[in-house]
C-alpha positions as CSV (number, residue, x, y, z in Angstrom):
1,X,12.1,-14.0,10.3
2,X,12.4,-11.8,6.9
3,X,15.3,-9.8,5.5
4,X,12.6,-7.0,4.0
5,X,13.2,-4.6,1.5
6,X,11.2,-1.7,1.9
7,X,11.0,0.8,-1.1
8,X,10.1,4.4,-0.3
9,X,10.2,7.2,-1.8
10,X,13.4,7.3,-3.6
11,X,15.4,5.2,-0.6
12,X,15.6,1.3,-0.4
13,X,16.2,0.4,3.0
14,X,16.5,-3.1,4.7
15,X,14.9,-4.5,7.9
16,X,16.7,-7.4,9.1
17,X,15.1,-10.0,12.2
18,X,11.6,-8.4,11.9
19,X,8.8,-11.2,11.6
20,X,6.2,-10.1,9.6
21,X,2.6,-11.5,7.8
22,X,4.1,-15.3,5.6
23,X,1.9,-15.6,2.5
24,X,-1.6,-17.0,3.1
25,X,-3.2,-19.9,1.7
26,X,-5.6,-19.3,-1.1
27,X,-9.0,-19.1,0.8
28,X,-11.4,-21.4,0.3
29,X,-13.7,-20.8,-2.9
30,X,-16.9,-19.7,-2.3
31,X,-20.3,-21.7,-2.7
32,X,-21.5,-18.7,-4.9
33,X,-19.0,-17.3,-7.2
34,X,-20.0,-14.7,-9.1
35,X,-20.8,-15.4,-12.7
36,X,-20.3,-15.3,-15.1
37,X,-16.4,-16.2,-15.1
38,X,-15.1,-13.6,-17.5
39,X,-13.7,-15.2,-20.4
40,X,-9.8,-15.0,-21.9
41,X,-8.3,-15.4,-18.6
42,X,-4.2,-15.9,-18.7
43,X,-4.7,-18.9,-17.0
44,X,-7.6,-20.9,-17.1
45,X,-9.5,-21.3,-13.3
46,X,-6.8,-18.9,-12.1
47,X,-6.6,-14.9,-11.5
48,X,-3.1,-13.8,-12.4
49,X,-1.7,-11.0,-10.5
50,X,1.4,-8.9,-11.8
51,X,3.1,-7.3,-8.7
52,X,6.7,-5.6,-8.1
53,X,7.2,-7.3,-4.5
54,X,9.2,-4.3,-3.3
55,X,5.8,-2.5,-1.9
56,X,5.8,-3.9,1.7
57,X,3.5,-4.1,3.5
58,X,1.0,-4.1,0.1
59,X,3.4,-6.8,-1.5
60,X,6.5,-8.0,-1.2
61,X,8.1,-11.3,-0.9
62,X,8.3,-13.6,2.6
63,X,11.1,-15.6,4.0
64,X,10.2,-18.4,1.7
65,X,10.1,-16.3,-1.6
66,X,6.7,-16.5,-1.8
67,X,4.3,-13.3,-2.8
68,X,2.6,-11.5,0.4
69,X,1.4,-8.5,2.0
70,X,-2.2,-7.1,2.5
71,X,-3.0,-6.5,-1.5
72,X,-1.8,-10.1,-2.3
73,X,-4.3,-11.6,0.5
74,X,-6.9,-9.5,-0.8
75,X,-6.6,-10.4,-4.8
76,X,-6.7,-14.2,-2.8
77,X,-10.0,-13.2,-1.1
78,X,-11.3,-11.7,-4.7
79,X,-10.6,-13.9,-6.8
80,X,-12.0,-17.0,-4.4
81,X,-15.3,-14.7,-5.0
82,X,-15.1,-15.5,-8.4
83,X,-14.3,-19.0,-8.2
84,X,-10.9,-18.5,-9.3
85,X,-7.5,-19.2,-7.4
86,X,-5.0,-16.6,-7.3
87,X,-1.4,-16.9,-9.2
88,X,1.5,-14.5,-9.6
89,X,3.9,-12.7,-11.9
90,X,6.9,-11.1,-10.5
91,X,7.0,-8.6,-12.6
92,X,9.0,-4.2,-13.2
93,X,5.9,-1.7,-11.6
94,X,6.4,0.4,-14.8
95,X,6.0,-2.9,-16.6
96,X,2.7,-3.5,-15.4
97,X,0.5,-1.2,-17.8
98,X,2.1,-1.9,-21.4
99,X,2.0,-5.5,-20.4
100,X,-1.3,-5.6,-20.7
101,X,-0.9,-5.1,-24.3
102,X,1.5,-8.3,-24.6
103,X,0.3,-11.1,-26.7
104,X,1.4,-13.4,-24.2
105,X,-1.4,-12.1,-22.0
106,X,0.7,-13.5,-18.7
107,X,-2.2,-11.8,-16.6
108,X,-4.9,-10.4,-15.6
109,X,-4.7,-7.8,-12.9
110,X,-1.8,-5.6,-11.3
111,X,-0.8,-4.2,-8.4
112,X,-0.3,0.1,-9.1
113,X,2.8,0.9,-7.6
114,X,1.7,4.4,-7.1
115,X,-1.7,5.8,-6.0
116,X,-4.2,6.7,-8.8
117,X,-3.7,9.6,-11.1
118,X,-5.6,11.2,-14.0
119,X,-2.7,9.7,-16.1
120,X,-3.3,6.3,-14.9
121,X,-6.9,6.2,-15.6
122,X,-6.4,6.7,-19.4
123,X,-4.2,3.7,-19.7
124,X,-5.9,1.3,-17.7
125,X,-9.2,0.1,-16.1
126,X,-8.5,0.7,-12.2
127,X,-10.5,-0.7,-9.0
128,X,-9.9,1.6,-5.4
129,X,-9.4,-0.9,-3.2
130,X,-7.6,1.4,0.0
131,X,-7.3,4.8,0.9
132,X,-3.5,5.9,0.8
133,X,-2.1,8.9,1.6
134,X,0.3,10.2,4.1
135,X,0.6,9.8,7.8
136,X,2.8,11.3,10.3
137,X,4.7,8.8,12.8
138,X,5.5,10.6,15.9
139,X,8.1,10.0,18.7
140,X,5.6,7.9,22.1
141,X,6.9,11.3,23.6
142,X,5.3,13.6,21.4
143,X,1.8,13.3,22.6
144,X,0.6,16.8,21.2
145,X,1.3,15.7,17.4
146,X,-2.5,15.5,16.2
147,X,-2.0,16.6,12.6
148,X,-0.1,18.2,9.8
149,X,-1.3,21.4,12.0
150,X,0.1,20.3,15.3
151,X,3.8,20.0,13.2
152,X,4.5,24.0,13.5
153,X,8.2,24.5,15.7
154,X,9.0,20.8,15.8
155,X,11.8,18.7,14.2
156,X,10.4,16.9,11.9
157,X,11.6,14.7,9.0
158,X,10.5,12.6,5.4
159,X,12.5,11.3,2.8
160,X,14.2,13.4,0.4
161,X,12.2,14.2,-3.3
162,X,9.1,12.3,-1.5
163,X,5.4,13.7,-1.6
164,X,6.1,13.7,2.9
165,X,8.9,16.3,2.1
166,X,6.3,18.1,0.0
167,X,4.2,17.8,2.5
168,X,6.0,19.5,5.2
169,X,7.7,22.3,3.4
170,X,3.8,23.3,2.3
171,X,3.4,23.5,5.9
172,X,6.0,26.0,6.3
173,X,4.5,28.0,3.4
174,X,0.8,27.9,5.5
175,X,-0.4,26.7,8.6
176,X,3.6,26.6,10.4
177,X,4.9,30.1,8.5
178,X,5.3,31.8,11.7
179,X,7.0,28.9,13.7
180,X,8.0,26.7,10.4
181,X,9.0,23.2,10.9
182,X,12.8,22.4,11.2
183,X,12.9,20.1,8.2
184,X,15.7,17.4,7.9
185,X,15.7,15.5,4.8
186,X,16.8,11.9,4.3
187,X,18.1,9.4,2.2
188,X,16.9,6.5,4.6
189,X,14.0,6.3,5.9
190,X,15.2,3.5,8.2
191,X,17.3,6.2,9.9
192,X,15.0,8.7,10.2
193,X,12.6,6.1,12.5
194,X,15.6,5.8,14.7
195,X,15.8,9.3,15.1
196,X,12.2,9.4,16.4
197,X,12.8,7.2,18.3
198,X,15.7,8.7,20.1
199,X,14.1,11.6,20.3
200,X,16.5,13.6,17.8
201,X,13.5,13.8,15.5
202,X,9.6,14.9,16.7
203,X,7.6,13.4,14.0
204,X,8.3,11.7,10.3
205,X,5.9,11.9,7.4
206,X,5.9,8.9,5.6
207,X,3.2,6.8,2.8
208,X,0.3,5.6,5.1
209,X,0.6,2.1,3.9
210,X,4.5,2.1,4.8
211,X,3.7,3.8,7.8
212,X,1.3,1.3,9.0
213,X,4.5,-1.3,8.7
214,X,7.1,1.1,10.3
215,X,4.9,1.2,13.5
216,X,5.0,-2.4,13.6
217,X,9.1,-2.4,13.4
218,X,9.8,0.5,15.9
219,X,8.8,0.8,19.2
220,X,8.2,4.0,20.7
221,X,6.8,4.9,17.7
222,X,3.2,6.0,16.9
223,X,0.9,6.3,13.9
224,X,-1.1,9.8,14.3
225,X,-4.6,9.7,12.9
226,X,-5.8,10.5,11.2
227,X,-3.7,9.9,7.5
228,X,-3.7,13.1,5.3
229,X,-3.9,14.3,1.8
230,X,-5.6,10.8,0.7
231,X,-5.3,9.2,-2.5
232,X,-6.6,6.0,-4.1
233,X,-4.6,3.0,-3.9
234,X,-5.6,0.8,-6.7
235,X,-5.8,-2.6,-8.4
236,X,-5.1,-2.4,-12.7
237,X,-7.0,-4.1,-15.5
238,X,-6.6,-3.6,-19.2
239,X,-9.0,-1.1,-20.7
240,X,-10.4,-3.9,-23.0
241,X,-11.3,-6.1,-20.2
242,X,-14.2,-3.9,-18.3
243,X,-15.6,-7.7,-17.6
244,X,-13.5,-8.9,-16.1
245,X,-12.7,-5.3,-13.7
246,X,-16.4,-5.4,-13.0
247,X,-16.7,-8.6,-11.8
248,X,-13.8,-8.1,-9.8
249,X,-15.8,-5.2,-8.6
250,X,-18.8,-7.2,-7.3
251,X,-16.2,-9.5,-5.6
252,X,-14.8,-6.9,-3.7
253,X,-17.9,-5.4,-2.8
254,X,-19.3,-8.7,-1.2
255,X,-16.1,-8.6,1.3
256,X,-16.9,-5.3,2.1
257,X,-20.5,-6.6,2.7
258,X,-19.6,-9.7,5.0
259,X,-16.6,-8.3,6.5
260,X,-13.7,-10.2,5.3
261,X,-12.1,-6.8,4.0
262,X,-12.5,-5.4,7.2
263,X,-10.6,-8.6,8.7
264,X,-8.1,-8.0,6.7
265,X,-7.1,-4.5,7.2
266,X,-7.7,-5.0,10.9
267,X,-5.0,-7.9,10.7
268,X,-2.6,-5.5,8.7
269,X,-3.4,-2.4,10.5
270,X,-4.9,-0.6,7.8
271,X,-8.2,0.4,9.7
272,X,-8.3,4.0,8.1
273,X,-7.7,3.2,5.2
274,X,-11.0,1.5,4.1
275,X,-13.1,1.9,1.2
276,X,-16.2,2.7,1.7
């Protein structure tokens, strides 16, 4: 059983007595690695990962302190691929980038905190590696929510200064104008499930990922498909080491090709979210 902290948008909630995904032990390396090893690695035979462990479910720490969560097991699965095991930094999310630059060179790869942007790409090699976006997460009652669309006349909620609240209040500038949305805002996110639950909310609009974790906490609450207004989730390298992003590229690509990627977002719930 895990004490979780989940960060979204700009609320921290906690969810207390929920068992969730342990860390995983590093997989097996495989017979064929892909070669060659890139060389200057932070740690020799090891892929380090930086990672702000306040991302469940992508990462976040387990009853034991240790690093998991779906992008952790995959870096495992990639890095096994290349022969490599997989270590970790516990590191700030805005740290991430300009660490890169440190002559310490503590590691290799990150964990983006935020989906790609134009911005991000110009300070750092990136690899998509999920499709984010937003879903909506509707009461079990609330069997005619389909889609942004079906949202029009309904109470519906996200948290306050997020991309959901965005989200919703475009709505009522489009598609819902004639019967707009009754918008609540809120500070915890946590709260705003329990309304759906109740019934005192329709629908919440929440980060796909964090959704896909939400639906596993709450009962009587579902995840709508499909997720909306997609964006890249994405793994960091340094714009110096192209090697070593490629061959992290090929890695991932052979999961993709003998189904371990699609294990894994089965196990986490992440089915849409797939890269092609």
């Amino acid at each position: 059983m895990v004490a979780l902290m989940v960060a979204c948008g700009s609320s921290t909630g906690t969810v207390t007595g929920q068992t969730l995904p342990g860390s995983q032990n590093q997989p097996g390396l495989s017979s064929q690695p892909i070669l060659p090893v890139p060389s200057g690695m932070a740690v020799p035979g090891k892929l380090m990962v930086a990672a702000d462990p306040t991302e469940a479910p992508l990462v976040y720490f387990d009853h034991t302190n240790r690093f998991a969560g779906f992008s952790i097991e995959l870096l495992g699965e990639i890095a096994s691929e290349m022969g490599l095991r997989l270590g970790e930094v516990n590191i700030n999310g805005d740290q991430i980038v300009p660490g890169f630059a440190d002559v310490a060179h503590r590691y290799d790869v990150g964990i983006a905190l935020q989906p790609a942007t134009t911005e991000l790409d110009s300070s750092a090699a990136t690899l998509e590696y999920l499709v984010g976006g937003l879903a909506i997460l509707a009461g079990s009652a609330q069997g005619q929510i389909r889609g942004p669309d079906s949202l029009c006349g309904l109470r519906v909620g996200a948290n306050r200064g997020s991309s959901g609240e965005t989200a919703v209040l475009r709505q009522n500038e489009g598609k819902c104008h004639s019967t707009p949305i009754t918008y609540l805002p809120y500070d915890d996110d946590l709260k705003g499930l329990r309304d759906v639950q109740s019934g005192a909310l329709a629908a919440y609009v929440q980060d796909y990922a964090v959704a896909t974790l939400f639906v596993r906490l709450f009962n009587r609450v579902r995840l709508v498909p499909h997720h909306f207004n997609q964006t890249p989730e994405v793994f960091l390298f340094a714009l110096t080491n192209t090697a070593l992003r490629d061959a992290a590229a090929k890695a991932f690509d052979r999961l993709r090709k003998n189904g371990a990627y699609r294990t894994l977002l089965n196990r986490w719930g992440m089915s849409e979210g797939a890269v092609s």
